[in-house]
C-alpha positions as CSV (number, residue, x, y, z in Angstrom):
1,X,-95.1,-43.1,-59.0
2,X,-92.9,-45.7,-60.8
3,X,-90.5,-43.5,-62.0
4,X,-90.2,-42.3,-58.0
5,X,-89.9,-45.5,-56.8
6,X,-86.7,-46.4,-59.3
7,X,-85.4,-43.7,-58.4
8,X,-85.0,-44.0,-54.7
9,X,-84.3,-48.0,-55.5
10,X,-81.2,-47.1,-57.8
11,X,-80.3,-44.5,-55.2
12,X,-80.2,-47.2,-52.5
13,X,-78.2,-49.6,-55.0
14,X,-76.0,-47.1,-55.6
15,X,-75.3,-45.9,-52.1
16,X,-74.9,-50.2,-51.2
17,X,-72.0,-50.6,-54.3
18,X,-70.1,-47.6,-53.3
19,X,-70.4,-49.1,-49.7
20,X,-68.6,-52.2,-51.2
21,X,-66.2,-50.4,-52.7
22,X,-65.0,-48.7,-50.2
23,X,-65.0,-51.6,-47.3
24,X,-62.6,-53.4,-50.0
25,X,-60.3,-50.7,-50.9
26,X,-60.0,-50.0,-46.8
27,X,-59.9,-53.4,-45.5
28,X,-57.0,-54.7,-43.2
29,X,-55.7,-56.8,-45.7
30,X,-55.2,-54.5,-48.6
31,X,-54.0,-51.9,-46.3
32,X,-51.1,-54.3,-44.7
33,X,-50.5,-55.1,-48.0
34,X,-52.3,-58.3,-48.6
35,X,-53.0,-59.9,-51.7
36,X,-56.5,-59.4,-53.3
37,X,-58.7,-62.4,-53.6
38,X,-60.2,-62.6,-57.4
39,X,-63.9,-64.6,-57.8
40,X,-63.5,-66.9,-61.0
41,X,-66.4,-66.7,-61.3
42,X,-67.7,-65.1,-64.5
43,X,-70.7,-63.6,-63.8
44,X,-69.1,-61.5,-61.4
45,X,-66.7,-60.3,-63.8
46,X,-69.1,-59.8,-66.1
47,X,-70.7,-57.5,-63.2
48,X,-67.4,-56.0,-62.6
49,X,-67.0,-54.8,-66.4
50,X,-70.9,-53.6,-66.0
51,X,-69.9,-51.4,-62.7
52,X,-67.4,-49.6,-64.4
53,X,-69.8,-48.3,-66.7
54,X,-71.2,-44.6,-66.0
55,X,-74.0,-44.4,-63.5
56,X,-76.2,-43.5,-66.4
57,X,-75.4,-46.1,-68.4
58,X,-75.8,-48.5,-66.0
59,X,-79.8,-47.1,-64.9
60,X,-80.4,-46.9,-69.4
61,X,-79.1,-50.2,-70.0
62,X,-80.9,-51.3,-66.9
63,X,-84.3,-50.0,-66.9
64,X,-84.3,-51.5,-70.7
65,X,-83.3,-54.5,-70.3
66,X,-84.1,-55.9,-66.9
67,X,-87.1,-53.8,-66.1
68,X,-88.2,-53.8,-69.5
69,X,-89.2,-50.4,-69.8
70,X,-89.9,-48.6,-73.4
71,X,-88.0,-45.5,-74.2
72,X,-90.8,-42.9,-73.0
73,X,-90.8,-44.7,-69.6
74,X,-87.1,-44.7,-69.2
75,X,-87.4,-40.5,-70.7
76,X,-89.5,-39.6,-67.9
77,X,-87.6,-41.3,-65.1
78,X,-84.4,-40.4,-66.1
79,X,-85.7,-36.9,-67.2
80,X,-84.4,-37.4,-70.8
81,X,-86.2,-36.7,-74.3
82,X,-87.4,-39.6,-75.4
83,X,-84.9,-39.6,-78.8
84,X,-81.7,-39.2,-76.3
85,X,-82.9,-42.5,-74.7
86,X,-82.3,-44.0,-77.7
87,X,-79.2,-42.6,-79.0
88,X,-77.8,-43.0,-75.1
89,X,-78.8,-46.6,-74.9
90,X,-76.9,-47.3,-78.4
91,X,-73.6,-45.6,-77.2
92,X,-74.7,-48.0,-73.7
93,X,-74.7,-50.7,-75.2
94,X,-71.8,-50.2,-77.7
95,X,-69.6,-49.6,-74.9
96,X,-70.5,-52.6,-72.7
97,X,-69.9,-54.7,-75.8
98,X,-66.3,-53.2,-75.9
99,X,-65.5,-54.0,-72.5
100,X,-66.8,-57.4,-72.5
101,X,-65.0,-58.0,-75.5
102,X,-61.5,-56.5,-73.6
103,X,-62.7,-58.4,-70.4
104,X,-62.4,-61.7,-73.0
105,X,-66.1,-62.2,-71.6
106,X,-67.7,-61.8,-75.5
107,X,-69.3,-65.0,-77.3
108,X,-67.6,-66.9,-78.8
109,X,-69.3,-68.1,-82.6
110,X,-69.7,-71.9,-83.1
111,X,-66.8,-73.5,-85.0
């Protein structure tokens, strides 16, 4: 039952960004050839490096991390053995630590 109920949530998350996405990219103002209006703010970048991600990557790195789930749980949602959770969650995680770091979003260490 859990697994069916993240899987019609991410399905309606994913249906509400690509709604976003495509209101933006059709607006008035980018079609007339307005300029685009950046947010500062860094937690929406840090959301914009995490959207570019694959949709699998994204649902991994999120059912881990913010949901909490264990690697059998996140297997039988995602219909994955539970050994390619783990290898896909390392590449995950190695690649949003790439792009965060090309973003200039990484931590910076203490002087």
């Amino acid at each position: 039952m859990k697994a069916y109920l993240y899987k019609i949530a991410s399905s309606l998350l994913s249906d509400h960004w690509r709604r976003v996405k495509r209101e933006r990219r059709w607006s008035l103002k980018n079609f007339f050839g307005g300029e685009r209006v950046e947010n500062p703010n860094p937690d929406h970048e840090t959301m914009y490096v995490f959207e570019r991600l694959k949709a699998q990557e994204q649902l991994l790195l999120w059912l881990a991390y913010v949901e909490g789930f264990e690697h059998r749980e996140i297997a039988a949602a995602l219909g994955l053995k539970e050994k390619s959770v783990r290898v896909l969650l390392f590449r995950a995680r190695k690649r949003l630590a790439d792009d965060l770091v090309k973003a200039g979003l990484h931590r910076r260490e203490a002087l």
